[in-house]
C-alpha positions in Angstrom: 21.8 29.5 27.1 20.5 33.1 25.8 17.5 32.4 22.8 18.8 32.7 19.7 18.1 36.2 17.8 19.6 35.6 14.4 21.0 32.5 12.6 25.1 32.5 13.8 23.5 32.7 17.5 20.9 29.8 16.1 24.0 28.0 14.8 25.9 27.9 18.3 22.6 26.6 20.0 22.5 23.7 18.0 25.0 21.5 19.6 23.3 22.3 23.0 20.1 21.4 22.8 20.8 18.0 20.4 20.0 20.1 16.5 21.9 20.4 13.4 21.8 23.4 11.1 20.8 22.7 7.1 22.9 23.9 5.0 22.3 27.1 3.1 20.5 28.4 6.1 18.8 31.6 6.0 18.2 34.0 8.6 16.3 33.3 11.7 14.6 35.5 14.5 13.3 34.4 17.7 9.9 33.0 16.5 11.6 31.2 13.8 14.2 29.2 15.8 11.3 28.4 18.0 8.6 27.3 15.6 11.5 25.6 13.7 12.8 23.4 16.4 8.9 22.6 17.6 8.7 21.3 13.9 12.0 19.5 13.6 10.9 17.3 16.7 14.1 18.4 17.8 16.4 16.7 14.8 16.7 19.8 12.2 17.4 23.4 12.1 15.6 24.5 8.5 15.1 27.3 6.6 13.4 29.7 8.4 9.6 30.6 8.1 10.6 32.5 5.0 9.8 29.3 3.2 7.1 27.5 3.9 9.1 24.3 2.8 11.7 25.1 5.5 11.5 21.6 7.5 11.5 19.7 4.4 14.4 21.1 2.1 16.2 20.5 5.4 15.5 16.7 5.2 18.4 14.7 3.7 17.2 11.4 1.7 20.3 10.3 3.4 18.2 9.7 6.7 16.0 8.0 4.3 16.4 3.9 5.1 13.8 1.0 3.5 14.0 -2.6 4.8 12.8 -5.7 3.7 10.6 -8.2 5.1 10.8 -12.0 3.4 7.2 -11.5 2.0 8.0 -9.5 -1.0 11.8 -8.6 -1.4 11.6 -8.3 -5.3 9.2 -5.3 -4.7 11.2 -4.0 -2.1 13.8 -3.9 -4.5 12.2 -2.3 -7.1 11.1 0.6 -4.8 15.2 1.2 -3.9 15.8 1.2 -7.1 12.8 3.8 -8.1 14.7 6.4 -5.4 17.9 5.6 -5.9 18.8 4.1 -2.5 20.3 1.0 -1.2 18.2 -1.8 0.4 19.0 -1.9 4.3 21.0 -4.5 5.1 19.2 -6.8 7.4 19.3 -10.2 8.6 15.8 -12.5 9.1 16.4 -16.2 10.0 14.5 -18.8 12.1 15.9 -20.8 15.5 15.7 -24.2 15.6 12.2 -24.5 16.9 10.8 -22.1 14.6 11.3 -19.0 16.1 12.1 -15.6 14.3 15.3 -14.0 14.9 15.9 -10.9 13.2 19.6 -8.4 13.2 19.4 -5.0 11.6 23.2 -5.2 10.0 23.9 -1.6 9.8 23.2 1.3 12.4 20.2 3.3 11.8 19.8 5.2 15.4 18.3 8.3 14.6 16.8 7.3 10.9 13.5 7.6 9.2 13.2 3.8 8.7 10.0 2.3 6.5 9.7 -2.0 6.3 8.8 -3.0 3.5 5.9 -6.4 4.3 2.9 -7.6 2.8 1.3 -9.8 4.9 0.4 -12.3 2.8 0.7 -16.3 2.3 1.5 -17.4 5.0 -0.3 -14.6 6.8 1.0 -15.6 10.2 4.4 -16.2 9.0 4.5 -12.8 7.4 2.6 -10.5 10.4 5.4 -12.4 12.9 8.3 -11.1 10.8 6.9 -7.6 10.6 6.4 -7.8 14.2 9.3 -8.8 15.0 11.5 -6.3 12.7 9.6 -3.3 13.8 10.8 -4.4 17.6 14.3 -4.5 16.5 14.2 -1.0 15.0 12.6 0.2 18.2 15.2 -1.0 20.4 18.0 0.5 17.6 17.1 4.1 18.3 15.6 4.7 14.6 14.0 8.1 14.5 10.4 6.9 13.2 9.4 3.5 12.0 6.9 3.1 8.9 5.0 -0.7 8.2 4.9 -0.2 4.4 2.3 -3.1 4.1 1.0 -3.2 0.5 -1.4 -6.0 1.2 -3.0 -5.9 4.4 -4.0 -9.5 5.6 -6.9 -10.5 8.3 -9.0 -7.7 6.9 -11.7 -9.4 5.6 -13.0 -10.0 9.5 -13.7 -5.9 10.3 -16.5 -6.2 11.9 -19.0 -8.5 13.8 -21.3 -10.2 11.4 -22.0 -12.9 14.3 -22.1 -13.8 17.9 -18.9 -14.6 19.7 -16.7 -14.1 16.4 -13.6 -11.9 16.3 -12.8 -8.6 14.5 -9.5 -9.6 13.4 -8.5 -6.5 11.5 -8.7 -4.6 14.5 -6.5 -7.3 16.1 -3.9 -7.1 13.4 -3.4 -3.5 14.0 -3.2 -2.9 17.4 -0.3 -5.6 17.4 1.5 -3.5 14.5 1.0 -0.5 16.3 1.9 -2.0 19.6 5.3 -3.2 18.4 6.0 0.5 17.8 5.1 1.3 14.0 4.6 5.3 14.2 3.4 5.3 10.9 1.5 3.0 8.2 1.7 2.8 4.3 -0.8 0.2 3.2 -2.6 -0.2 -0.6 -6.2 -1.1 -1.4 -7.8 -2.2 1.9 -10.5 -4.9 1.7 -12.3 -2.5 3.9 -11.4 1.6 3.7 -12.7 1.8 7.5 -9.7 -0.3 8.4 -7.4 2.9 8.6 -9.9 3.9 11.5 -8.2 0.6 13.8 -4.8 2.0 14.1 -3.7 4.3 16.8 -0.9 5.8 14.3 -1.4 7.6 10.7 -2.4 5.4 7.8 -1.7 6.3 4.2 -3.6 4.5 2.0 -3.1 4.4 -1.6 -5.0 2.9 -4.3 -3.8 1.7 -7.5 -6.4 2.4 -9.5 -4.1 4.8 -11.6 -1.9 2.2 -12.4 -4.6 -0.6 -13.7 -5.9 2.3 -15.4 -3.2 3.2 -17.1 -2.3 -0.1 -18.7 -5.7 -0.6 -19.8 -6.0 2.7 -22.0 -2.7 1.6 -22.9 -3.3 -1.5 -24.7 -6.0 0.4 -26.7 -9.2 -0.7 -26.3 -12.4 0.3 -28.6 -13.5 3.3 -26.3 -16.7 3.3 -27.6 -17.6 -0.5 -26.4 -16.0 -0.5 -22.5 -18.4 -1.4 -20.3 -17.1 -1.5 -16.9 -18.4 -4.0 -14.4 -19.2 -4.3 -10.8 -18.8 -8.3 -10.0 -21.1 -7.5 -7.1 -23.1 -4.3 -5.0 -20.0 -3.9 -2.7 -18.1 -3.1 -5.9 -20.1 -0.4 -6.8 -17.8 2.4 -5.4 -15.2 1.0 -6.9 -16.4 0.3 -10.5 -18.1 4.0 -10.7 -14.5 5.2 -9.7 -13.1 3.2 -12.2 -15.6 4.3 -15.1 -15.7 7.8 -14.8 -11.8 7.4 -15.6 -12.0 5.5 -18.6 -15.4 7.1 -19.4 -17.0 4.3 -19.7 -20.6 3.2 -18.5 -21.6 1.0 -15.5 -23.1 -2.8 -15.3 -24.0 -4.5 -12.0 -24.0 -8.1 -11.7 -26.7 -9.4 -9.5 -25.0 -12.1 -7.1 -26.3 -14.4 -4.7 -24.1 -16.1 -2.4 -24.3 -19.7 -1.2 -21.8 -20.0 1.3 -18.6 -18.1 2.0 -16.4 -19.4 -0.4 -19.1 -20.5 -3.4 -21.1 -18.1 -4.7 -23.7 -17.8 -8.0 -24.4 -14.9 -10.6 -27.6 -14.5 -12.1 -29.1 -11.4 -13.2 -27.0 -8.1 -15.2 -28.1 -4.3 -14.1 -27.6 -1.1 -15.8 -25.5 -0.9 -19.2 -26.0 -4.1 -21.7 -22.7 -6.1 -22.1 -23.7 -7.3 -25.7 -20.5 -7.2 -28.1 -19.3 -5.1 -25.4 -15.6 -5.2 -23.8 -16.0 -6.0 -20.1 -13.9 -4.5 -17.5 -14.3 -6.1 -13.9 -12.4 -4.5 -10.8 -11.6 -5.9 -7.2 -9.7 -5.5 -4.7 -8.1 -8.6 -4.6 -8.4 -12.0 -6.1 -8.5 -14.8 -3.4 -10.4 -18.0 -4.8 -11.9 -16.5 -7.8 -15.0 -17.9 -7.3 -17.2 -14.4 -7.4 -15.2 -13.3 -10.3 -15.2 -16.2 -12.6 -18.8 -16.5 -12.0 -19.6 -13.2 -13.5 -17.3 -13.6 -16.1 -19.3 -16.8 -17.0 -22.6 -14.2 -16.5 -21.2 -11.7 -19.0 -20.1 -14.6 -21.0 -23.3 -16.0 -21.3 -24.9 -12.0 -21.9 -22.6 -11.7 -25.0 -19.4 -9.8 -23.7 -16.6 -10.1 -26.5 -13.9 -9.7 -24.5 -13.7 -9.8 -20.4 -11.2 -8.4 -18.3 -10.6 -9.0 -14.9 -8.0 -6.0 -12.9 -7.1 -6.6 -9.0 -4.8 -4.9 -6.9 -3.7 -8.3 -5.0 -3.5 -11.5 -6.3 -3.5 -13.9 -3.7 -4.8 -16.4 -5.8 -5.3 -19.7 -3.3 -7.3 -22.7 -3.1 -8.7 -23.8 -6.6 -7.9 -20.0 -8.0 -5.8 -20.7 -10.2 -7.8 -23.6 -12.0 -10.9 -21.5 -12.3 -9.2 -18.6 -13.7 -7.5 -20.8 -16.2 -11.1 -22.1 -16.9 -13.1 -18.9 -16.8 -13.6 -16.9 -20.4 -10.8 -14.1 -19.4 -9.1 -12.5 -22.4 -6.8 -11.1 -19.3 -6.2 -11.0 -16.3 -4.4 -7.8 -14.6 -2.7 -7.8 -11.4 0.4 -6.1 -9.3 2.9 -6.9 -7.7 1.7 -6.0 -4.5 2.1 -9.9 -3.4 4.8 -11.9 -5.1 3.0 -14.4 -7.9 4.8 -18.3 -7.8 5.6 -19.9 -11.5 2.4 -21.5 -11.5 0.2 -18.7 -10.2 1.3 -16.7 -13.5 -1.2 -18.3 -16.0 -0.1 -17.2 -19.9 -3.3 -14.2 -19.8 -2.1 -12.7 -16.5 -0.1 -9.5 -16.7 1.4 -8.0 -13.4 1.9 -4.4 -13.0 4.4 -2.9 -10.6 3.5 -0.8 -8.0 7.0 0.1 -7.0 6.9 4.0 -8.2 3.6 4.6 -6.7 5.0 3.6 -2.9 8.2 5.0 -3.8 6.5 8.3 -4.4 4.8 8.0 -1.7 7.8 7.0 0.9 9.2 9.9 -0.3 6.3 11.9 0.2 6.0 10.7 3.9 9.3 11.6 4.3 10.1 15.1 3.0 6.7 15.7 5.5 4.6 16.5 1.8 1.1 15.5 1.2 0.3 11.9 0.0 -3.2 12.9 -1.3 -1.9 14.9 -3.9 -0.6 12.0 -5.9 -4.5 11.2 -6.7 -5.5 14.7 -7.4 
């Protein structure tokens, strides 16, 4: 087959070597065709180098599919709707014996497929299916398979902080990335080294914007936000958090007893007196750590005391304390699903469905995710 010189030579070369021309095409010289099909991974004839854009104006959101996993389908849901696509139609049952059989219900050889699974209560239950769905789209042909994995479970265990003890998070991603992910979309990890475990590209997103957001929404005295770091691991965070609302910085001082009880004592940096308290985290698991300082800032004279997560997982004796603690509210999104009883009367969930529908779209058209935080 002579090398293509211009585009109606580039054309008639498609078929052979397995491309298909984008419409509107433009004209194309040697170098072009080349560098083209090099970027196209061998799927896309674009729009010449003319544009930088070339490879990604060629991408139809037709090629575009999102799954569901049974963790979360409501978001999943919410994330179709954002772009404007149809949930993929997939089938997720169990065996008599408890196994997980899974039947993608539509064909998808050759598309850019993302699965859509926290891996959340029950954490095993939830890591199986995502295992077990990313297999099946493997052995369907899909072009490139994306874990969209808004909470990221067995994180807390990243590193060795005793003898003989594993580093689960490490664990947890070379099975995701063994079953064939190519890619992974994941929100607010408990530790920000965690991207570092996978083979494959992470895109981690925060939703700090989107706490953020509803907060100067509800409008708050500017001039009495204090915002607070629940303990020194939170300091990161908190300072993020206040330079956006332009507010100053308090430290709680905590001591911990053991690893699911801890105790506040002492308040650094900005007084909380008659103040409006804003605390940040990650996630909420027990609440013990939060609803202790909330109790601290209580007791310091706060007047009002907020309490913002990214994930509310919300287990063990969470809920009661949180009903218990002096919160005037509680935010959190809908990164993991929240049962009737979890949703006490001061908690307010956010939706986080534009923010990964952005960035699947992103990921996708080949654009920079980073940008949506600049």
């Amino acid at each position: 087959m002579p090398w293509p010189r211009h585009t109606a030579d580039a054309r008639r070369a498609c078929p052979q070597i397995g491309l298909r021309a984008a419409p509107g095409c433009q004209r194309l010289n040697a170098v072009e065709f080349a560098v083209t099909v090099a970027a196209s991974g061998g799927l896309f004839l674009g729009l010449g180098l003319s544009s930088p854009a070339f490879f990604r104006k060629a991408v139809s959101m037709n090629d575009l599919k999102i799954f569901s996993g049974l963790a979360n389908p409501a978001l999943t849901q919410d994330i179709c709707r954002y772009l404007n696509l149809p949930i993929g139609k997939l089938s997720i049952g169990r065996f008599p014996d408890g196994e997980i059989s899974c039947k993608i219900d539509e064909d998808v050889r050759g598309r850019d497929i993302f699965i859509v699974q926290p891996t959340c209560p029950p954490v095993n239950e939830h890591l199986m299916e995502l295992l077990v769905m990313i297999d099946s789209f493997k052995r369907a042909s899909s072009y490139r398979i994306t874990a969209v994995i808004p909470y990221f479970g067995y994180a807390r265990q990243d590193r060795k902080d005793a003898g003989r003890v594993p580093i689960t998070a490490k664990l947890a991603a070379n099975l995701i990335t063994r079953a064939g992910a190519d890619r992974v979309l994941t929100m607010d990890l408990h530790a920000a080294q965690i991207q570092g475990f996978f083979d494959v590209p992470v895109d981690h997103l925060y939703a700090a914007p989107v706490l953020n957001n509803h907060l100067q929404s509800i409008d708050l005295p500017q001039d009495d936000l204090v915002v607070v770091s629940a303990d020194v691991g939170g300091i990161k965070r908190a300072v993020g958090h206040g330079e956006r609302l332009n507010a100053p910085l308090a430290i709680i001082d905590k001591r911990r007893l053991s690893a699911d009880t801890t105790t506040s004592a002492n308040i650094i940096g900005a007084s909380v007196e008659g103040k409006v308290a804003l605390m940040f985290d990650d996630m909420i698991s027990t609440a013990g750590s939060i609803c202790s300082a909330a109790e601290v800032l209580h007791q310091h004279g706060a007047r009002q005391i907020f309490a913002a997560a990214t994930h509310g997982l919300l287990v063990g004796p969470a809920v009661e304390r949180l009903a218990a603690a002096p919160f005037e509210g509680i935010i959190l999104t809908d990164s993991i699903p929240l049962s009737t009883t979890q949703k006490l009367p001061n908690v307010t969930v956010l939706s986080v469905a534009s923010l990964l529908g952005q960035a699947i779209k992103r990921i996708h058209r080949n654009e920079s995710v980073s940008m949506m935080f600049q």
